[in-house]
PAGU-528127 format. One record per residue (C-alpha): residue number from 1; x, y, z. Coordinates in nm, 2 decimals, always signed. Example, Ala and Ser with C-alpha at 12.3 -4.5 7.8 and 13.67 -1.06 7.14 Angstrom:
+-----+--------+--------+--------+
!   k !      x !      y !      z !
+-----+--------+--------+--------+
!   1 !  +1.23 !  -0.45 !  +0.78 !
!   2 !  +1.37 !  -0.11 !  +0.71 !
+-----+--------+--------+--------+
// end
This chain:
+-----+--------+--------+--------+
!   k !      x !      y !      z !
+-----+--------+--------+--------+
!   1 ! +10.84 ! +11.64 !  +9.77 !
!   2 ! +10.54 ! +11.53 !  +9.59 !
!   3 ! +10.53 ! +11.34 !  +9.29 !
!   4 ! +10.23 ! +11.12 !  +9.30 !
!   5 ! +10.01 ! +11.40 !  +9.04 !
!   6 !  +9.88 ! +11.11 !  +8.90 !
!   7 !  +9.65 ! +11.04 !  +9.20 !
!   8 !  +9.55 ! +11.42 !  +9.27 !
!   9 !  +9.71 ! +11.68 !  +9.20 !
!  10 !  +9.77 ! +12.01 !  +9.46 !
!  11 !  +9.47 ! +12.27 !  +9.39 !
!  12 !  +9.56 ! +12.55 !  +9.14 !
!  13 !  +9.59 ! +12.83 !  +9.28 !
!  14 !  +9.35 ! +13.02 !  +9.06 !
!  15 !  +9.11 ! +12.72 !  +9.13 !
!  16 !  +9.11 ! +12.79 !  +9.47 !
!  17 !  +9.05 ! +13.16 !  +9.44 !
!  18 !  +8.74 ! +13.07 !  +9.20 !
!  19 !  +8.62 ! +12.82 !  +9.44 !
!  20 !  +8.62 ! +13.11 !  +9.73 !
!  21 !  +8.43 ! +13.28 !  +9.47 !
!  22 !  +8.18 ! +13.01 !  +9.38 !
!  23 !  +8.09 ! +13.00 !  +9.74 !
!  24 !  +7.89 ! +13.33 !  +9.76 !
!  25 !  +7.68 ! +13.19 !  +9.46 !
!  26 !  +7.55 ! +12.91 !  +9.72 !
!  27 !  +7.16 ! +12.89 !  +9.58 !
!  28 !  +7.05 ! +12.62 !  +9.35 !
!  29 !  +7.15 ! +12.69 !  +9.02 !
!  30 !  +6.82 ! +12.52 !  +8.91 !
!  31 !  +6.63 ! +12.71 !  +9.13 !
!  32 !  +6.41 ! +13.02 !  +8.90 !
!  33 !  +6.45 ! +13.32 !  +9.20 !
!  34 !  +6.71 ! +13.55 !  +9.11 !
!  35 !  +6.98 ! +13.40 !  +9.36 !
!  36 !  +6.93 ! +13.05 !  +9.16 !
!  37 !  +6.97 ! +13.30 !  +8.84 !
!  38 !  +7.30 ! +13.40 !  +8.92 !
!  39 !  +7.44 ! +13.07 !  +8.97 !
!  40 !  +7.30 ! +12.95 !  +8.67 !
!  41 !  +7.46 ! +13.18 !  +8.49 !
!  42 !  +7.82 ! +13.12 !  +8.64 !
!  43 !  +7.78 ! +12.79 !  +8.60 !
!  44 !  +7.71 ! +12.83 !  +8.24 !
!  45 !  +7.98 ! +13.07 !  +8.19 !
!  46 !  +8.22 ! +12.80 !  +8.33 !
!  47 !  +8.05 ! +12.50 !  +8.12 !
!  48 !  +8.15 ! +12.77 !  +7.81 !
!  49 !  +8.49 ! +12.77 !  +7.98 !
!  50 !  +8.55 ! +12.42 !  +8.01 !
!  51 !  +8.47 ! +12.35 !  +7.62 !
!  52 !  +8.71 ! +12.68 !  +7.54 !
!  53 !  +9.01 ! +12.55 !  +7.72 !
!  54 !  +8.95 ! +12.19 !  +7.61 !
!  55 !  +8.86 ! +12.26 !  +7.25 !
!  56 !  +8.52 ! +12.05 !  +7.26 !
!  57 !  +8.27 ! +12.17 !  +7.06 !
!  58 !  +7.98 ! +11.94 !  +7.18 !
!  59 !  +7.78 ! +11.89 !  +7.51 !
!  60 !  +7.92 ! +11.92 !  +7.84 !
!  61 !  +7.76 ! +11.72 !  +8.14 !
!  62 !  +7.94 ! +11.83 !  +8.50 !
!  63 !  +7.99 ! +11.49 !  +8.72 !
!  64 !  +8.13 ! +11.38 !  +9.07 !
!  65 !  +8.42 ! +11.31 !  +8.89 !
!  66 !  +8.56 ! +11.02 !  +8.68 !
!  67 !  +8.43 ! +10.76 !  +8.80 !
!  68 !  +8.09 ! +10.89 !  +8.82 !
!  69 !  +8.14 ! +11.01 !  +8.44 !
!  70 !  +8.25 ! +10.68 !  +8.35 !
!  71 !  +7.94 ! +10.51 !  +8.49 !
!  72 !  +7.72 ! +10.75 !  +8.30 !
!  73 !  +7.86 ! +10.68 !  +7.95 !
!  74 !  +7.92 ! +10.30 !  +8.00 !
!  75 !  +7.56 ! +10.20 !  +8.15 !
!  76 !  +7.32 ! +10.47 !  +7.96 !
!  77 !  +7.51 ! +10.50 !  +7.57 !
!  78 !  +7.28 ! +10.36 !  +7.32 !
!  79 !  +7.49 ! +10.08 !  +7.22 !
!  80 !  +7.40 !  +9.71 !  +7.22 !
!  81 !  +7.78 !  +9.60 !  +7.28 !
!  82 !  +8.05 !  +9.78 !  +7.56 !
!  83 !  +8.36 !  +9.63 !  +7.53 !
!  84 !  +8.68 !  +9.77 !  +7.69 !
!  85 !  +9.08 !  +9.71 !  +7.69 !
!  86 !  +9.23 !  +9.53 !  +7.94 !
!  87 !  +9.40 !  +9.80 !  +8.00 !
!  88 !  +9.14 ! +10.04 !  +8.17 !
!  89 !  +9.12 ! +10.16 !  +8.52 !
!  90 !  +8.95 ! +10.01 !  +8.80 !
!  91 !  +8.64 ! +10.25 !  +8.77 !
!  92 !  +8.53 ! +10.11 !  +8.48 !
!  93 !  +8.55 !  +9.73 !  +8.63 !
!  94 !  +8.34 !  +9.86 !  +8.87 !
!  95 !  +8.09 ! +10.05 !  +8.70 !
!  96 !  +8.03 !  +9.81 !  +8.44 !
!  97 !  +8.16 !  +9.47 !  +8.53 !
!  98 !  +7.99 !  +9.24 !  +8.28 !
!  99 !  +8.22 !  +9.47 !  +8.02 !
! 100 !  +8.41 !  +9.23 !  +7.71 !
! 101 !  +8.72 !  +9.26 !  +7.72 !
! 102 !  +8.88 !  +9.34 !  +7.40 !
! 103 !  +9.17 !  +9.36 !  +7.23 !
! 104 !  +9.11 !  +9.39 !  +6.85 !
! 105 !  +8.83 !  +9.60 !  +6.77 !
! 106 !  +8.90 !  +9.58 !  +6.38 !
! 107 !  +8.60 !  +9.32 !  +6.33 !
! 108 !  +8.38 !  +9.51 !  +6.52 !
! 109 !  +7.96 !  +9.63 !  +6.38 !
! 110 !  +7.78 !  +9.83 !  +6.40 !
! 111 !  +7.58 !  +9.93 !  +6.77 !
! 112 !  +7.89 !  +9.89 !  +7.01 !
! 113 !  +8.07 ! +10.09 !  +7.24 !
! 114 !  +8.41 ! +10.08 !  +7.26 !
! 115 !  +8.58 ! +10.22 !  +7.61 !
! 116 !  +8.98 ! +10.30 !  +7.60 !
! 117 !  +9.26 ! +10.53 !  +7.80 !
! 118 !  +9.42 ! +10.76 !  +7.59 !
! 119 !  +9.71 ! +10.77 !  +7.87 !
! 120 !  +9.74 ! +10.48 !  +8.11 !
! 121 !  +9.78 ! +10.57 !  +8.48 !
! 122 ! +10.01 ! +10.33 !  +8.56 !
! 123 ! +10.27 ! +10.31 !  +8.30 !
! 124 ! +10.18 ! +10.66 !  +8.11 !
! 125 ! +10.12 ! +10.51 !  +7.76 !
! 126 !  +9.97 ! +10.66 !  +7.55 !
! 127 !  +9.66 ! +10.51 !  +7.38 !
! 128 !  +9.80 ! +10.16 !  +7.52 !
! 129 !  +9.47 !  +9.96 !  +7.29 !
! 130 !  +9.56 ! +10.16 !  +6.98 !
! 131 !  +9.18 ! +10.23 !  +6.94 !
! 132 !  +9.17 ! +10.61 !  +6.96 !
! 133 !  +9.45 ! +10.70 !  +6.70 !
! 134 !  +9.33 ! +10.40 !  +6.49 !
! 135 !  +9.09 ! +10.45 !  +6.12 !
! 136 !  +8.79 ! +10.55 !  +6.24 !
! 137 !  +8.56 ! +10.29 !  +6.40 !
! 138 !  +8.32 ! +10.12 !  +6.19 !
! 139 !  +7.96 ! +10.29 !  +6.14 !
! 140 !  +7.73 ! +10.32 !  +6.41 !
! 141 !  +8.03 ! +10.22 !  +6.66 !
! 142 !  +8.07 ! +10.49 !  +6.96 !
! 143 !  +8.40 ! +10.53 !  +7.10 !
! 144 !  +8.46 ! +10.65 !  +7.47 !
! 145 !  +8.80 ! +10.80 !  +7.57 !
! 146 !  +8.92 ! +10.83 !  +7.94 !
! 147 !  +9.09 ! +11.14 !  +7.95 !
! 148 !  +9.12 ! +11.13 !  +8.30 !
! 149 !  +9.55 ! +11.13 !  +8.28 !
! 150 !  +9.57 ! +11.38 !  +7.99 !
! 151 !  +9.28 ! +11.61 !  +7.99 !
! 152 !  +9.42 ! +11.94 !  +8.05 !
! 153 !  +9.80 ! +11.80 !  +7.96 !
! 154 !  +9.75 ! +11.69 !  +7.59 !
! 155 !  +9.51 ! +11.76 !  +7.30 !
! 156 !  +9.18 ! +11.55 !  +7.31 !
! 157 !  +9.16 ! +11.26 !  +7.12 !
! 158 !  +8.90 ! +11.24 !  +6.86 !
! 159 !  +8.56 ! +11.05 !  +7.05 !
! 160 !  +8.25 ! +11.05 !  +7.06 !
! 161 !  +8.25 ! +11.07 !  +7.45 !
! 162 !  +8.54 ! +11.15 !  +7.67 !
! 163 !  +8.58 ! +11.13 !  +8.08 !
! 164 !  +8.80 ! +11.44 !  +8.23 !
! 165 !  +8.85 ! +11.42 !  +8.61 !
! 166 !  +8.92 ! +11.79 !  +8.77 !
! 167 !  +9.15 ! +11.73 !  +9.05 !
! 168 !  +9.43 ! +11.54 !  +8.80 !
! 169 !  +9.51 ! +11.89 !  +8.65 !
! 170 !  +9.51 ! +12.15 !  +8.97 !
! 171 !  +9.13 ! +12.13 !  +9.00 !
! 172 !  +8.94 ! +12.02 !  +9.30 !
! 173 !  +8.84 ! +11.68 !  +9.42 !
! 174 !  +8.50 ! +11.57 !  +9.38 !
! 175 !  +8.41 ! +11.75 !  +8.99 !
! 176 !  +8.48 ! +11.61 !  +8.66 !
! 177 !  +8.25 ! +11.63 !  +8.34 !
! 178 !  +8.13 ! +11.39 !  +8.09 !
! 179 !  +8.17 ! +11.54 !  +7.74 !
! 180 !  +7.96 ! +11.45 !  +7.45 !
! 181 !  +7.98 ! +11.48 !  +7.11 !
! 182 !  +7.51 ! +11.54 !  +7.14 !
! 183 !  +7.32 ! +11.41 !  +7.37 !
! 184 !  +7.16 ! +11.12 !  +7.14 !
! 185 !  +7.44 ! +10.96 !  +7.27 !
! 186 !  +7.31 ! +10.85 !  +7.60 !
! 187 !  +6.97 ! +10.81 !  +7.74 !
! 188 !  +6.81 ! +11.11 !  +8.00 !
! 189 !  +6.72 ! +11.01 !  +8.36 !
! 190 !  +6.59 ! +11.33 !  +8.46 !
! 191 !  +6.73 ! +11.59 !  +8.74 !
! 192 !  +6.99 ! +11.82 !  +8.68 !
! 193 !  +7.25 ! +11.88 !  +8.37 !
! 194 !  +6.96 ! +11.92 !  +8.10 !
! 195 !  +6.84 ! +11.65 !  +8.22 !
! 196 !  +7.10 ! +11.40 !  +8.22 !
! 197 !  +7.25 ! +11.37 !  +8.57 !
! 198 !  +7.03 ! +11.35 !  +8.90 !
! 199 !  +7.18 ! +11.57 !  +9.18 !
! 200 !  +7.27 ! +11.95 !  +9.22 !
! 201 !  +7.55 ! +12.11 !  +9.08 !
! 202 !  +7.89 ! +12.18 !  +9.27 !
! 203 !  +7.92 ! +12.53 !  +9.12 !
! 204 !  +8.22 ! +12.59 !  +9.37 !
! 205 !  +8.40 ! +12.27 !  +9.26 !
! 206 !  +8.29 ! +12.34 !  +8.87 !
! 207 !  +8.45 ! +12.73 !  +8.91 !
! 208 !  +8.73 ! +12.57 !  +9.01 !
! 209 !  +8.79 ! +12.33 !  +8.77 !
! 210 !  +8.72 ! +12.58 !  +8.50 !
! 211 !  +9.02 ! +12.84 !  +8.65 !
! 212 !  +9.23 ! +12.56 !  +8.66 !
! 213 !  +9.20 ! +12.45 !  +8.30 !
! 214 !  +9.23 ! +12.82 !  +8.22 !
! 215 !  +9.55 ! +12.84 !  +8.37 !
! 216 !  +9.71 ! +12.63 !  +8.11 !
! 217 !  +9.84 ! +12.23 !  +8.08 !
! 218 ! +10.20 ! +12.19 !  +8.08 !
! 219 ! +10.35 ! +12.52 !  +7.89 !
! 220 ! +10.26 ! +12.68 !  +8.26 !
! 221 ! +10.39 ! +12.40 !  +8.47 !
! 222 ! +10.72 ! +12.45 !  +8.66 !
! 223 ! +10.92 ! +12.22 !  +8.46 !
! 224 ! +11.00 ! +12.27 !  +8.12 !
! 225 ! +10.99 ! +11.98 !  +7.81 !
! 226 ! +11.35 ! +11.98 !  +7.87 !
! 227 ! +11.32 ! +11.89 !  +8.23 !
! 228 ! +11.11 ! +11.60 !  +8.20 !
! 229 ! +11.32 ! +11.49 !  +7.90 !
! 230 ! +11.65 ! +11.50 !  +8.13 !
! 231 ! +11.45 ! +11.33 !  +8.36 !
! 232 ! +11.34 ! +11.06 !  +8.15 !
! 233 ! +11.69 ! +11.00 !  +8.03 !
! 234 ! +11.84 ! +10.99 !  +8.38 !
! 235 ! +11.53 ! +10.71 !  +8.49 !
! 236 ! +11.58 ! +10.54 !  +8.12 !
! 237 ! +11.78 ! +10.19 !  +8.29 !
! 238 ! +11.48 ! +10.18 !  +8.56 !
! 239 ! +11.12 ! +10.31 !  +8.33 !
! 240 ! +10.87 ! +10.07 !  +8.21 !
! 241 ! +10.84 ! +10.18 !  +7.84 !
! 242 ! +10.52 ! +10.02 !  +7.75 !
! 243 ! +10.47 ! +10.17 !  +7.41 !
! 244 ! +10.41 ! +10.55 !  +7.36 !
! 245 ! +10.48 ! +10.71 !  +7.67 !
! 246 ! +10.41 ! +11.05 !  +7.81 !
! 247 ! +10.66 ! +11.24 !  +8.03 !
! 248 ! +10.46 ! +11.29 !  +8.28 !
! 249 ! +10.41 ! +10.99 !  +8.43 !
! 250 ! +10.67 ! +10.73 !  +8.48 !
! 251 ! +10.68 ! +10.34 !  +8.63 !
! 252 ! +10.99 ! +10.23 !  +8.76 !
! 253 ! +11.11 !  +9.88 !  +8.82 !
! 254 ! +11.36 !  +9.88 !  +9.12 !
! 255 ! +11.67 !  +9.58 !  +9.05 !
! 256 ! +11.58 !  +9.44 !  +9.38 !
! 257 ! +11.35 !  +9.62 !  +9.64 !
! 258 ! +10.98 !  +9.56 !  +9.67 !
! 259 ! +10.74 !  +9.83 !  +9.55 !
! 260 ! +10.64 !  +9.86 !  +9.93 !
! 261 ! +10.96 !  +9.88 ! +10.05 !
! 262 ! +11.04 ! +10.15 !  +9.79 !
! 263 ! +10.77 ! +10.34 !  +9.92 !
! 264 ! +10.84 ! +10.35 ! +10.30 !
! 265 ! +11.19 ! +10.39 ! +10.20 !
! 266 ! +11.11 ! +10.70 !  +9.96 !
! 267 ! +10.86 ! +10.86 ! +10.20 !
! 268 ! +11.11 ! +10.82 ! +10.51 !
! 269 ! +11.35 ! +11.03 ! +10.23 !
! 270 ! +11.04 ! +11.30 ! +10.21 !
! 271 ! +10.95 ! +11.18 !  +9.87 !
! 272 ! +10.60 ! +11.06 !  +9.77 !
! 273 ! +10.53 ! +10.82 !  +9.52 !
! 274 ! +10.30 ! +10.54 !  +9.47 !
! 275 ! +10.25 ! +10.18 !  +9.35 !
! 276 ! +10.01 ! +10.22 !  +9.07 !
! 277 !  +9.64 ! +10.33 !  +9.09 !
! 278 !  +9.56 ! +10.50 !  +9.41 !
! 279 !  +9.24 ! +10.31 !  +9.37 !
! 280 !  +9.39 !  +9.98 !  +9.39 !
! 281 !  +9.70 ! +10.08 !  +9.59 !
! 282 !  +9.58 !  +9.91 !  +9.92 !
! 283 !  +9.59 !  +9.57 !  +9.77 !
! 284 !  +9.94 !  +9.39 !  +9.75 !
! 285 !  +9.82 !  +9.17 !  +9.46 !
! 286 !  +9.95 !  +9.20 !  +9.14 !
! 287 !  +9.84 !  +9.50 !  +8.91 !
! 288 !  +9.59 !  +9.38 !  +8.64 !
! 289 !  +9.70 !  +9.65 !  +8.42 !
! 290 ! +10.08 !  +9.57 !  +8.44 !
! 291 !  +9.94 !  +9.20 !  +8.37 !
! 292 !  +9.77 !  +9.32 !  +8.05 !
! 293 ! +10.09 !  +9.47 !  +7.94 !
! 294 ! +10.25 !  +9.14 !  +7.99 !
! 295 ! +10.47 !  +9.25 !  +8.28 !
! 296 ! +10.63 !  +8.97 !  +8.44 !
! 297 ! +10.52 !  +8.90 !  +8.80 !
! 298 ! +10.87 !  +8.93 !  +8.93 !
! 299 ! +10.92 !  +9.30 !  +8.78 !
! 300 ! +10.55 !  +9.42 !  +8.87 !
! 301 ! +10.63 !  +9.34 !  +9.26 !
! 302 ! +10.89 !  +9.60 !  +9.22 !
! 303 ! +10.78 !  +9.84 !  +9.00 !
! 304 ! +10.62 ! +10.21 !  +9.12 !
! 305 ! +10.49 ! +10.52 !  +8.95 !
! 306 ! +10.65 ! +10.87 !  +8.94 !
! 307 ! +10.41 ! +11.14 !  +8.85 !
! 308 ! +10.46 ! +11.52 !  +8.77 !
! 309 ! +10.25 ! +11.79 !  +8.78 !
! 310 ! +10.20 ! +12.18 !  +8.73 !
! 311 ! +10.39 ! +12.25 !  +9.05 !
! 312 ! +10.71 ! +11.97 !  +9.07 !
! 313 ! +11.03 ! +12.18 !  +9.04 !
! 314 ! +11.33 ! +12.15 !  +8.86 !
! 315 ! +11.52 ! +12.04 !  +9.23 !
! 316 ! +11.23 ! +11.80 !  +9.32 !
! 317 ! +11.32 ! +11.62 !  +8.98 !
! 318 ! +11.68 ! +11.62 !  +9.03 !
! 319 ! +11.62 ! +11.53 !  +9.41 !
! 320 ! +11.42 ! +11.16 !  +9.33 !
! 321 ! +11.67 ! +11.07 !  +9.08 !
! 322 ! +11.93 ! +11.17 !  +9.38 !
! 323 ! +11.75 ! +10.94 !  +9.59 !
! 324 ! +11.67 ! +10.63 !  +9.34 !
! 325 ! +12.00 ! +10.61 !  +9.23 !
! 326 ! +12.11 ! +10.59 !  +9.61 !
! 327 ! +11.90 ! +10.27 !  +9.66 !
! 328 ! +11.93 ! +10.14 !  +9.35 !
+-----+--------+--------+--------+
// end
């Protein structure tokens, strides 16, 4: 039974019929012949897709992904300042590690950038630094929002640029999209994507991630509101409430057992979970993000993360908290 949606989720499958699709368009969408004029053309009819199902009605920038995305938005925005939370994911440590931290961005002027989650990964907070459902940032300050937990689950946040990561909503691995309120925002470097990204396309991957925003955020999921909310009641002694959480993603502090015994005692129950980021999972040192929230160290060794997605069941649900309650 999977619940670890927050690290990739299983691929739609209307995302994998478009992707089977996508790969008889296999010319360079770039390319001026008529094969490359067909794939252009899909490609633009997804791009039209994407800002449909997301309600974006700016520029859209197809990436490798989040990361990727990330990097884009962090290093080229024309901003003399990027400061970030202390709360953000790994990628943006390492695409930009000379980054300020910050935690109050009230006194901030004019020409920076300010970088924030709007739903952790670890702890599913929402907007854990306050910044995105905050008065509007001073003038001339651009705001990026990391979408890459609730794009395609919740509404946008209001931003100037905001990071969505395909494979965390039924899409595959490997596309995401950088979306922008105009292209002012961030300088060109020539290549593909108008001009703003070097390397070709992945019209397969971009098809898919397209279908599977068109197949709906959680009104189509297996699990009603009501589920999750049951769920969340049942897991209410153990969850880490960190602030605004979604019910989607959950971290649980175990009384006792080590994060890494939880999980090879979970998966030996057929049940797979995780111990924070999947980026960050193969280090046994403390998470920096439960730091931030001011976790203590003794609770952050035995804390994991339950996530849900469009295809966790009813059973599945009732099956963990079968299974926790057993070893807790």
């Amino acid at each position: 039974m999977y619940l670890d949606h927050a690290a990739t989720s299983p691929l739609r499958p209307e995302a994998r019929a478009a992707m089977e699709e996508g790969f008889s368009l296999w010319a360079n969408p770039s390319s001026p012949h008529a094969e490359g004029r067909r794939a252009r053309a899909a490609l633009e009819d997804a791009r039209e897709r994407v800002k449909r199902a997301l309600g974006w009605q700016g520029e859209v920038i197809f990436t490798s992904g989040a990361s990727e995305a990330l990097a884009i938005a962090l290093t080229r925005a024309a901003a003399q300042r990027r400061l970030a939370s202390p709360f953000e994911h790994d990628a943006l440590w390492r695409a930009l590690p000379a980054a300020e931290v910050c935690t109050d961005a009230a006194p901030l002027g004019p020409g920076a950038l300010l970088a924030a989650q709007h739903v952790n990964s670890e702890t599913g907070t929402r907007d854990p630094s306050g910044w995105l459902a905050a008065q509007p940032p001073p003038p001339g300050t651009l705001v990026l929002a990391d979408c890459a937990q609730s794009a395609g689950r919740l509404a946008l946040p209001a931003a100037d640029m905001i990071v969505v990561s395909a494979h965390k909503f039924g899409g595959p691995i490997g596309v995401g999209a950088l979306l922008l309120r105009d292209f002012s925002l961030i300088s060109p470097c020539g290549g593909h994507e108008r001009g703003y990204r070097q390397g070709t396309e992945n019209l397969p991957g971009v098809l898919g991630m397209a279908a599977a925003l068109a197949a709906g955020g959680r009104e189509s999921w297996a699990t009603s509101a009501e589920d999750r909310a049951h769920f969340a009641a049942q897991l209410a002694p153990w969850r880490l409430v960190l602030g605004d959480p979604v019910d989607y993603i959950f971290a649980l502090a175990h009384p006792h057992l080590s994060a890494q015994a939880l999980l090879i005692r979970l998966d030996a129950m057929g049940l797979a979970v995780s111990a924070g980021s999947a980026c960050s999972s193969g280090t046994l040192k403390k998470s920096r993000v439960l730091d931030a929230f001011g976790v203590a160290d003794d609770v952050a060794a035995r804390t994991i993360r339950v996530s849900l997605g469009w295809n966790t069941t009813p059973a599945e649900l009732a099956r963990f908290v079968e299974a926790w309650e057993a070893l807790a």
